[in-house]
C-alpha positions as a Markdown table, in Angstrom:
| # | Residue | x | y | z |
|---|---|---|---|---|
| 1 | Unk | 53.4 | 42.5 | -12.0 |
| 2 | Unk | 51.4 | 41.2 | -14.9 |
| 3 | Unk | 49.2 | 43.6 | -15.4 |
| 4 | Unk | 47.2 | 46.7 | -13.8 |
| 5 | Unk | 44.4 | 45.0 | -11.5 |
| 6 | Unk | 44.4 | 43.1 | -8.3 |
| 7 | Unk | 43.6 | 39.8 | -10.0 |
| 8 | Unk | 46.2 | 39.3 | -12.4 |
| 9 | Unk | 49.1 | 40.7 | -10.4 |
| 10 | Unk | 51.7 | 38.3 | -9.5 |
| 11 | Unk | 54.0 | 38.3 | -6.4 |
| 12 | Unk | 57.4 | 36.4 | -6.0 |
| 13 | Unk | 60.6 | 36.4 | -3.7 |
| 14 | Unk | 63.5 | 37.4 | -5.6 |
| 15 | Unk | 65.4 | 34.3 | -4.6 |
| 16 | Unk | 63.0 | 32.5 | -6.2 |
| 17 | Unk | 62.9 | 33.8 | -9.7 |
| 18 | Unk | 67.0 | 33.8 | -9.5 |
| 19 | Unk | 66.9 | 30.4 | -8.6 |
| 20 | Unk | 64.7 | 29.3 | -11.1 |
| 21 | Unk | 67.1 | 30.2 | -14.1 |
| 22 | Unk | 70.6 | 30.9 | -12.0 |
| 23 | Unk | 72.6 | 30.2 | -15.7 |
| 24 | Unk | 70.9 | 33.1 | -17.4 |
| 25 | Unk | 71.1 | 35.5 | -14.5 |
| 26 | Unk | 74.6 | 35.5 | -13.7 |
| 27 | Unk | 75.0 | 35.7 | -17.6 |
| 28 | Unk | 72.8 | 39.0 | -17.7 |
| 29 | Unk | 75.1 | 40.3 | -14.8 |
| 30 | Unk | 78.3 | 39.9 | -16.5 |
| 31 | Unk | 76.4 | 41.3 | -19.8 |
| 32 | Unk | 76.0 | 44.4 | -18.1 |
| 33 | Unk | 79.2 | 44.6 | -16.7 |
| 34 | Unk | 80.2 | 44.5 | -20.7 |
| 35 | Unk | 78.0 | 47.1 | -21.5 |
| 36 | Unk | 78.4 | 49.8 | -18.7 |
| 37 | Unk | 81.3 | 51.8 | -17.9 |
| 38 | Unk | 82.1 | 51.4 | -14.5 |
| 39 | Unk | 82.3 | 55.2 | -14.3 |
| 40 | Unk | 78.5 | 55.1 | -15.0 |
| 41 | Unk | 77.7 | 52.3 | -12.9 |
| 42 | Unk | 79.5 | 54.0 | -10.3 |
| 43 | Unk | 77.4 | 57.4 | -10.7 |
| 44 | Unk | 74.0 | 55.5 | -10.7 |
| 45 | Unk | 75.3 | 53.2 | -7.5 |
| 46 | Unk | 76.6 | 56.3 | -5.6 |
| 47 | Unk | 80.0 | 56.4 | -3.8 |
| 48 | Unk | 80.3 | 55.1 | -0.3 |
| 49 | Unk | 83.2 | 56.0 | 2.0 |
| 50 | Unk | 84.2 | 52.5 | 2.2 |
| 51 | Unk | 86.0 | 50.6 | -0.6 |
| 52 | Unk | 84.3 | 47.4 | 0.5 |
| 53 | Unk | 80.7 | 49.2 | 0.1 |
| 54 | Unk | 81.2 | 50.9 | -3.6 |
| 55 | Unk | 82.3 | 47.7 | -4.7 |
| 56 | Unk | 79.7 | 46.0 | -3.5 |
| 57 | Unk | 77.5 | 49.1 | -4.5 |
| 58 | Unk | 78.4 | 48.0 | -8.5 |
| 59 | Unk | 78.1 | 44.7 | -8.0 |
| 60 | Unk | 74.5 | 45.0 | -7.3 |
| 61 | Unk | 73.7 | 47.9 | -9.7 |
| 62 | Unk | 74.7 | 45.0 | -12.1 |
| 63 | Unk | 72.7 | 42.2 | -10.6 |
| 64 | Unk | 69.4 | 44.7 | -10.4 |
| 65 | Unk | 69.7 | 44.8 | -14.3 |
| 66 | Unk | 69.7 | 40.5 | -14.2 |
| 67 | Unk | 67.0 | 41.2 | -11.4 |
| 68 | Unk | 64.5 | 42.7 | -14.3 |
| 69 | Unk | 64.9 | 39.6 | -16.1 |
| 70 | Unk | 64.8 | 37.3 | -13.2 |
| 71 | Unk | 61.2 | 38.5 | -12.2 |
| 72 | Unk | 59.8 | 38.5 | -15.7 |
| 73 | Unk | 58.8 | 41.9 | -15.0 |
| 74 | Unk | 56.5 | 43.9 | -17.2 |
| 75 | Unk | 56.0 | 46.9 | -14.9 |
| 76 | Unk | 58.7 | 48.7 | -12.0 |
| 77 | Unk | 57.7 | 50.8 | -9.6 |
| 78 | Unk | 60.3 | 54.4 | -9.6 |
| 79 | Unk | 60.3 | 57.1 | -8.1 |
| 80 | Unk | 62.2 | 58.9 | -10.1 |
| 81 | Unk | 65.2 | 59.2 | -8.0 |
| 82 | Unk | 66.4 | 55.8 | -8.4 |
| 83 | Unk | 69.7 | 55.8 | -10.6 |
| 84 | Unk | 70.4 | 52.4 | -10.9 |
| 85 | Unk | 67.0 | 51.0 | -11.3 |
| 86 | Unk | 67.2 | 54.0 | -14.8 |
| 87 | Unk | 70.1 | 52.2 | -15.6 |
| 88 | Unk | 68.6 | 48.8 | -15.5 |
| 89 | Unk | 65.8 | 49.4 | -17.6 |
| 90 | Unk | 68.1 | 51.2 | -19.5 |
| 91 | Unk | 69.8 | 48.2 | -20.4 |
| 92 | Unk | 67.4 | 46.1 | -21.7 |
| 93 | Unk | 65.6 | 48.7 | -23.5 |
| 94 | Unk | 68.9 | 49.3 | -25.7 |
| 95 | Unk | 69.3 | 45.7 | -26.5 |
| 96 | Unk | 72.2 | 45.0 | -24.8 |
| 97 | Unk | 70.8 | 41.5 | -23.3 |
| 98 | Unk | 69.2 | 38.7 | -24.1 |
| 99 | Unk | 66.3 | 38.5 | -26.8 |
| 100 | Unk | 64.3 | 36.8 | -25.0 |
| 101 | Unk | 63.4 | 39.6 | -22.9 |
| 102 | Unk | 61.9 | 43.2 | -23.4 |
| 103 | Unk | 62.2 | 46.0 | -21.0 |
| 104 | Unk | 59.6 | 46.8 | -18.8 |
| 105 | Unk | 57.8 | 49.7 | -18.6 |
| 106 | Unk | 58.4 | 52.2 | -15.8 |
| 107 | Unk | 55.8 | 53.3 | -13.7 |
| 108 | Unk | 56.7 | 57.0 | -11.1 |
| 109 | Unk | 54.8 | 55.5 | -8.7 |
| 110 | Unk | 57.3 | 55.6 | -5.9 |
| 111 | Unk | 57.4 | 52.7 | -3.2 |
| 112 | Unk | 57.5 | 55.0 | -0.5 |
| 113 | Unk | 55.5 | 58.1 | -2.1 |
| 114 | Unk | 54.7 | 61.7 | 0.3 |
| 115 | Unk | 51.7 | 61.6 | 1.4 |
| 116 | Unk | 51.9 | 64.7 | 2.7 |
| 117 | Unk | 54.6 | 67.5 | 4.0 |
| 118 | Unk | 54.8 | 66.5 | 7.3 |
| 119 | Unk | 56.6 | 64.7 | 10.1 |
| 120 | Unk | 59.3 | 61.9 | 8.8 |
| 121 | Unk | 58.6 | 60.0 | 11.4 |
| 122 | Unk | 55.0 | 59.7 | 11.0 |
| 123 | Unk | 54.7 | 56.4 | 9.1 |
| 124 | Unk | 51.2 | 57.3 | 8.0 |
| 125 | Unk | 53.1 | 60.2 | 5.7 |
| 126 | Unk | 53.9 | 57.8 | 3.0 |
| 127 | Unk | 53.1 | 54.4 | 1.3 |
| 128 | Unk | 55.5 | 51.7 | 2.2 |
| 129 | Unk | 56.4 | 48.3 | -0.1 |
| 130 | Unk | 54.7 | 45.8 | 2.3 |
| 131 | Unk | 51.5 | 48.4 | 3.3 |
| 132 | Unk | 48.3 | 45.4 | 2.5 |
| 133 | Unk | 44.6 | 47.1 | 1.3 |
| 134 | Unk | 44.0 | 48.5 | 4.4 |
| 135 | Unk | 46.9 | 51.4 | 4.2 |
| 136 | Unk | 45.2 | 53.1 | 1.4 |
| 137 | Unk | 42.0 | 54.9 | 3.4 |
| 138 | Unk | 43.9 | 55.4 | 6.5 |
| 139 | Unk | 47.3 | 57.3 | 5.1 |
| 140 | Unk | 44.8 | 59.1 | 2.6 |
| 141 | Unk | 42.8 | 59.9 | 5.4 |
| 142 | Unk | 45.2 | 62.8 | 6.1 |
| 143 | Unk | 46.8 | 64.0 | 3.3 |
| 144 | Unk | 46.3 | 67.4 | 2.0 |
| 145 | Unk | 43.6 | 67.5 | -0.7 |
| 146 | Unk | 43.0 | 71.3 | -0.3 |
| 147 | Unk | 40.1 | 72.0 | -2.7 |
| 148 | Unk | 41.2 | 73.8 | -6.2 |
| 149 | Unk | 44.8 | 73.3 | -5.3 |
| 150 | Unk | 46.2 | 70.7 | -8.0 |
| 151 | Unk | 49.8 | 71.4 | -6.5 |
| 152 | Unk | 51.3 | 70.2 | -4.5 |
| 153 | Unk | 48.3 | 67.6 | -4.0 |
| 154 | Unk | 49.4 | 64.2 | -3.4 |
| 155 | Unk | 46.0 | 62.3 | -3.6 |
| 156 | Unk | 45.7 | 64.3 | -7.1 |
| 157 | Unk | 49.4 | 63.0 | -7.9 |
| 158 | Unk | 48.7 | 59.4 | -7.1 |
| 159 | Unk | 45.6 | 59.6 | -9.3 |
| 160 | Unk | 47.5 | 60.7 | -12.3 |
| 161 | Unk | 50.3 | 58.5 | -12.2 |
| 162 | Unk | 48.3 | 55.3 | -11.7 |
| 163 | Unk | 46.1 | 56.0 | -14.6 |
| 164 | Unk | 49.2 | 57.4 | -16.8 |
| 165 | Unk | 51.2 | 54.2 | -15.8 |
| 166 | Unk | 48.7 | 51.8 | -16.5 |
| 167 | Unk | 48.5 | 50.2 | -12.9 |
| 168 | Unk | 44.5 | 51.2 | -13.6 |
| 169 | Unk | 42.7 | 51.4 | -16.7 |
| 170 | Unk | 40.5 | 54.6 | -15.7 |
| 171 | Unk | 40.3 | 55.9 | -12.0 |
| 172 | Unk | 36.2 | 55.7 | -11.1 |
| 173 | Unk | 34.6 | 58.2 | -9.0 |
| 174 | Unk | 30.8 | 57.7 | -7.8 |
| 175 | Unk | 28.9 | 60.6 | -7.4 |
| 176 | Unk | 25.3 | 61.6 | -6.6 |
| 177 | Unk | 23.8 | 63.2 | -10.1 |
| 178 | Unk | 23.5 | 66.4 | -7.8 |
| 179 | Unk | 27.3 | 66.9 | -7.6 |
| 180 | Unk | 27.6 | 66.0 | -11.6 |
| 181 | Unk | 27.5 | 61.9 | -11.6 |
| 182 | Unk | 29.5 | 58.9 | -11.8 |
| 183 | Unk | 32.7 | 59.8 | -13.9 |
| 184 | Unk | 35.9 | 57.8 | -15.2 |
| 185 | Unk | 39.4 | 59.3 | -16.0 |
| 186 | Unk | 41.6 | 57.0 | -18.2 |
| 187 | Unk | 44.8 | 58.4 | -19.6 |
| 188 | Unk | 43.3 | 60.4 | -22.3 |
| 189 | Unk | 41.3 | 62.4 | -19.6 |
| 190 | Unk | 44.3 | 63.3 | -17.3 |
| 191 | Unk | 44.1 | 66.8 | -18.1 |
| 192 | Unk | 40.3 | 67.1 | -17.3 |
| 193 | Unk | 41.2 | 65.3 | -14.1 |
| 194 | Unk | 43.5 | 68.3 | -13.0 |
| 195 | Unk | 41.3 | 70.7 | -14.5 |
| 196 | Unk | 38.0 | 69.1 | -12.9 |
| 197 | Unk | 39.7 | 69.7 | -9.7 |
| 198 | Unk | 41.7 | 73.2 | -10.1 |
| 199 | Unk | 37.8 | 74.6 | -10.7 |
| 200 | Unk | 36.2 | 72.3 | -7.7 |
| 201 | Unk | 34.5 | 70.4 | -10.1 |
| 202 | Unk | 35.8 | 67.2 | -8.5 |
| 203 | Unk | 35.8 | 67.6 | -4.3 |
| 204 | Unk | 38.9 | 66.0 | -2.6 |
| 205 | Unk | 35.1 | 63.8 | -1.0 |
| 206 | Unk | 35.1 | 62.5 | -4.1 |
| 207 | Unk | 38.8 | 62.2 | -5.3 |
| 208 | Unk | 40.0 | 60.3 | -2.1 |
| 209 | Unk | 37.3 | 57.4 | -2.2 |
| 210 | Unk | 38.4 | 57.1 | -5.4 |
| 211 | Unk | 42.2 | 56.8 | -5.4 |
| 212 | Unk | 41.7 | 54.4 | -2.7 |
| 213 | Unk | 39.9 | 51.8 | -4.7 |
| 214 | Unk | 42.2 | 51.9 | -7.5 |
| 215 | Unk | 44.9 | 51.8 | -4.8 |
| 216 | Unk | 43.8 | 48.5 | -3.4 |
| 217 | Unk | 43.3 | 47.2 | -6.9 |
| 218 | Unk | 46.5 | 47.9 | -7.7 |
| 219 | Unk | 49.9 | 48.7 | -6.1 |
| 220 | Unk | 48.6 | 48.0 | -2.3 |
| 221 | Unk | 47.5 | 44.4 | -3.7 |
| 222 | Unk | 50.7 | 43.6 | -5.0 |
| 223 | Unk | 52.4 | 45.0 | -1.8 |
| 224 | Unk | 50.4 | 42.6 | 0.3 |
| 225 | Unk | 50.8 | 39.5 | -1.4 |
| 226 | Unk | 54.5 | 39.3 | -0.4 |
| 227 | Unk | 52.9 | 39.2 | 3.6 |
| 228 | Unk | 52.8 | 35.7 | 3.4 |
| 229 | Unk | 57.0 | 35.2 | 2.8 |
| 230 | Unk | 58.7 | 34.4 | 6.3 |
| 231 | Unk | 61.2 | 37.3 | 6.5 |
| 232 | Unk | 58.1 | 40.0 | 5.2 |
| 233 | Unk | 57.5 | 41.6 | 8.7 |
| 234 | Unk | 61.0 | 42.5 | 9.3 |
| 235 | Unk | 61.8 | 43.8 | 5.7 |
| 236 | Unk | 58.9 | 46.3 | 6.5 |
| 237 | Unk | 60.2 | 47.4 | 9.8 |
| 238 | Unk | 63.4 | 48.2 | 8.2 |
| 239 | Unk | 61.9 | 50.3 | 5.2 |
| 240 | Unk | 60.0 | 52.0 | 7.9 |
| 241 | Unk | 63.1 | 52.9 | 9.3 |
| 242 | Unk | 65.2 | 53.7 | 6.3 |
| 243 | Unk | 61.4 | 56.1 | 5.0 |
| 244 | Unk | 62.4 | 57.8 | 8.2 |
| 245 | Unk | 66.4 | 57.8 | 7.9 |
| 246 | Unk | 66.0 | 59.5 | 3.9 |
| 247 | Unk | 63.3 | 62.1 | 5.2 |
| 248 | Unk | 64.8 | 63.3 | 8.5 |
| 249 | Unk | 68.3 | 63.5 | 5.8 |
| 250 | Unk | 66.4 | 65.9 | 3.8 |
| 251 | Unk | 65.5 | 68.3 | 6.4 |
């Protein structure tokens, strides 16, 4: 992505950018495979029980650090579990590659992110890379938004972490004047954003709406541009299934 609205956010297949520049990516592979110890690549890749599948498992740890480059990326979506995409960023933010290239900022916005504790198998329960505009009102629809509760509070989460990662500028809320006006929350207003809600000030009415059109301006934009490549459909059925693989693992 280039930037945190609908209209300058670009979308590309990763064979595509590797392809472009195939020289310098396989250079930034064996870079990293310089600069890491395998012991660490082998912690942030996690261990299979097959010798074929950790080796395999570090060589693409390696190639998602030539991936960053690849894309030209300027922002990555995390969720904050994600080891090896850490140690990708990792690497370019120390310098250890090319010049020509600066690490991108990481945004917690997680591609598949809770909507809500419920069912794993409900694929309304969280946000899915290839989930178009449309997603946003129907999976917010549903998830808890309990008034003066800021945790947990997912909509309330996905506010704050789309303004504090710069996918939006400010998240806008309309409001009659009765129920205290229009108001916008950019990132130095993140703490009036949980306090406006924590005293009811701001009504989960108002917050949802809200979330969801800085939703489709941002993330969900991005997420259905890549509709249009061949193999899209499928790759989305399969993150379905892996969404509800991870969250029927953690039960």
């Amino acid at each position: 992505t280039t930037g945190p609205t609908a209209a300058r956010i670009q979308t590309a297949a990763q064979s595509e950018v590797i392809l472009a520049r195939p020289s310098d990516y396989w250079i930034d592979v064996i870079d990293a495979g310089r600069h890491f110890r395998l012991a660490d690549v082998q912690t942030a890749a996690g261990q299979g029980d097959d010798e074929g599948e950790r080796v395999g498992a570090v060589i693409a740890a390696l190639m998602r650090c030539a991936d960053l480059a690849a894309a030209d990326a300027t922002i990555v979506l995390d969720d904050g579990d994600d080891g090896v995409l850490a140690m990708a960023r990792g690497f370019w933010a120390a310098g250890a590659g090319r010049g020509d290239f600066a690490a991108p900022s990481l945004a917690a916005l997680a591609p598949a992110l809770p909507l809500r504790t419920g069912d794993g198998d409900d694929e309304n329960a969280a946000f899915l890379v290839g989930d178009g505009p449309d997603a946003a009102k129907r999976k917010l629809k549903k998830s808890f938004c309990e008034p003066g509760t800021v945790s947990p509070n997912p909509p309330l989460e996905l506010a704050r972490r789309l303004v504090e990662d710069g996918l939006v500028a400010a998240l806008s809320v309309s409001r009659a004047p009765e129920n205290g006006g229009d108001a916008a929350y950019g990132p130095s207003d993140l703490g009036k954003l949980v306090d406006d809600f924590r005293s009811e000030a701001l009504h989960p009415g108002d917050l949802k709406p809200a979330v969801v059109a800085a939703l489709k301006d941002s993330v969900l934009a991005a997420s259905a541009a890549g509709a249009a490549y061949p193999e899209a459909k499928a790759d989305a059925a399969c993150l379905k299934a892996l969404a509800k693989r991870l969250a029927k693992a953690k039960k």
